[in-house]
C-alpha positions in Angstrom: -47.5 16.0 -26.6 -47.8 13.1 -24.3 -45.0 11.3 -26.0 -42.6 14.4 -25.0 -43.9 14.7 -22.0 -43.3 11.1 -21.1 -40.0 11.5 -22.3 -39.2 14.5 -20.4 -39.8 12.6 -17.2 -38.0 9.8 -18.0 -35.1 12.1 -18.8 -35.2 14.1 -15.5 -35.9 10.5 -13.7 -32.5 9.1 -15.4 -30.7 12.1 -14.5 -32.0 12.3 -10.8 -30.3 8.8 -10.2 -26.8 10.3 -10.9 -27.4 12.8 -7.9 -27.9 10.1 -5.3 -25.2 8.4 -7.1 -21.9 7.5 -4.4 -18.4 6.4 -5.0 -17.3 3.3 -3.5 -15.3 5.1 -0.6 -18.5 7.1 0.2 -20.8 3.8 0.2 -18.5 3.0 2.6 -20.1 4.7 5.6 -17.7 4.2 8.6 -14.1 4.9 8.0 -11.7 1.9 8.5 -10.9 0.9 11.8 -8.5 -1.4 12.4 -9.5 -1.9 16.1 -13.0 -3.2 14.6 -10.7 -6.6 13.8 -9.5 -7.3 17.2 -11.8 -9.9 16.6 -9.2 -11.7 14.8 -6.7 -11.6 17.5 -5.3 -15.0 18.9 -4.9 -18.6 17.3 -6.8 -20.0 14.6 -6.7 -24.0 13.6 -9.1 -25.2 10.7 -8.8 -27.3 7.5 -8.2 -25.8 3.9 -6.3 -27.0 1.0 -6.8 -30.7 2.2 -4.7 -29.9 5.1 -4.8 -28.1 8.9 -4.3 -24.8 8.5 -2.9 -22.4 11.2 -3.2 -19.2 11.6 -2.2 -16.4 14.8 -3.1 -12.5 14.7 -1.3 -10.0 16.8 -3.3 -6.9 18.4 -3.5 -3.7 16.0 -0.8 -1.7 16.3 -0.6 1.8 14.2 -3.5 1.0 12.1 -1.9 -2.8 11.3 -2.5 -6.2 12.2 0.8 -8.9 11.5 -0.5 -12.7 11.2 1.7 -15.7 10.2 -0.2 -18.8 9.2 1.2 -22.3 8.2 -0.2 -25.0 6.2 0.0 -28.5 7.3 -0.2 -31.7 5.1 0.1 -35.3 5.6 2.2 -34.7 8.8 4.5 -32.4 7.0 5.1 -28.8 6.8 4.0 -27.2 3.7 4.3 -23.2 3.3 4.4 -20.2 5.6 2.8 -17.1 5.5 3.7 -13.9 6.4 0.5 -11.5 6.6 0.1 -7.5 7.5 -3.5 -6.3 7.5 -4.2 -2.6 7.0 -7.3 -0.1 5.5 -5.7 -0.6 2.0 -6.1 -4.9 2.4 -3.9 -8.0 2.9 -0.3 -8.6 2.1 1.2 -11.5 2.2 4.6 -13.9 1.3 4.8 -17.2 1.3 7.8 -19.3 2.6 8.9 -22.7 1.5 9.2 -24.6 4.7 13.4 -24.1 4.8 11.9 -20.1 4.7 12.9 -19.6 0.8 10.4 -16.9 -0.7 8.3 -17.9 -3.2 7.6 -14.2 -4.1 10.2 -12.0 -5.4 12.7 -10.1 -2.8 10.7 -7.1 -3.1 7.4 -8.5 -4.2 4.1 -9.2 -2.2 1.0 -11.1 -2.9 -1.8 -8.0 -2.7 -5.4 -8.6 -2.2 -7.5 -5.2 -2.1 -9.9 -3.9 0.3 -13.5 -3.6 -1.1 -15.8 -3.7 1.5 -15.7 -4.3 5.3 -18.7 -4.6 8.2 -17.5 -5.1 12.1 -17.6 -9.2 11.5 -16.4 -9.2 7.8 -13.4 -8.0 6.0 -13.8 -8.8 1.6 -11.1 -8.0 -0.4 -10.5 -9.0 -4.0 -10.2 -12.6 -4.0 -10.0 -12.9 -0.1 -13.0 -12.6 2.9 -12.6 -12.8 6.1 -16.0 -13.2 7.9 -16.6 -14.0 11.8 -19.6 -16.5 12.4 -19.3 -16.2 16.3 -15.9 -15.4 18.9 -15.0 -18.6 18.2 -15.3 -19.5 14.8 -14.2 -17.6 11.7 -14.4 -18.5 7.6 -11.9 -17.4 5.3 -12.9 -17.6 1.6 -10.1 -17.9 -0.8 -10.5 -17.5 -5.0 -8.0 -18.9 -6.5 -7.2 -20.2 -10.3 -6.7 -24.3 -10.4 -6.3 -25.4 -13.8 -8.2 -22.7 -15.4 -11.0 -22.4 -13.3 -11.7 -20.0 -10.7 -12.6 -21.9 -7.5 -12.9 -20.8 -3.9 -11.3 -22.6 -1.2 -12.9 -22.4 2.2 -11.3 -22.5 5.5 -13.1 -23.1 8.4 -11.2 -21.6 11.5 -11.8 -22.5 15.0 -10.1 -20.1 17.8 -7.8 -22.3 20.0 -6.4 -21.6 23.1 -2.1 -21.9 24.1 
């Protein structure tokens, strides 16, 4: 008798957990704002891939933010990007610098929203996460010779 009856609660106890249970666009408790990203706005300058990295964020505009970043190396120009930020995530192509794609005509590179808070943005493979006005980290996971690595860009905001 006890040994059903400690079954029986387990059972209902298991079951209970499904009822609180929430998909991942209800865990997500305020809808996307782009307008929460302002924060992003301006000129960026940090390091990354050995390099300076630059980056500059227009205002949000019909629920999407447009950035173009460049990569410096060495003195010399490396790659463009050309970025659009939305509720869905981050799409980007890259330029050689004499602005040949490296993507296809029609292609992008696509990383995902999964979660966001008023200071950070994640997305599969990509966060954006403000540390103060001034100072933002990007976090970047990429494959280097079979090995998944993150490359971190510290960004300072700069003024024109």
């Amino acid at each position: 008798m006890k040994h059903s009856l400690f079954l029986l609660i387990l059972f209902i106890t298991l079951n209970s957990f499904q009822l609180f249970e929430t998909s991942k666009d209800e865990q997500l408790q305020q809808p996307f704002d782009i307008n929460d990203y302002s924060w992003l706005v301006g000129s960026w300058k940090g390091d990354g891939f050995g390099g300076i990295s630059e980056e500059i964020w227009s205002k949000p505009e019909n629920g999407v933010m447009m950035g173009m970043y460049r990569h410096i190396k060495d003195g010399k120009l490396v790659f463009y990007e050309f970025l659009i930020l939305d509720k869905t995530g981050l799409r980007l192509k890259h330029f050689h610098p004499d602005l040949k794609g490296w993507e296809e005509k029609d292609e992008t590179t696509f990383f995902e929203m999964i979660d966001y808070s008023p200071t950070k943005i994640e997305m599969k493979g990509l966060i954006f996460e403000k540390k103060s006005n001034d100072l933002m980290e990007i976090r970047l996971r990429l494959k280097r010779d079979d090995k998944i690595e993150t490359e971190v860009f510290t960004m300072h905001r700069i003024t024109l």
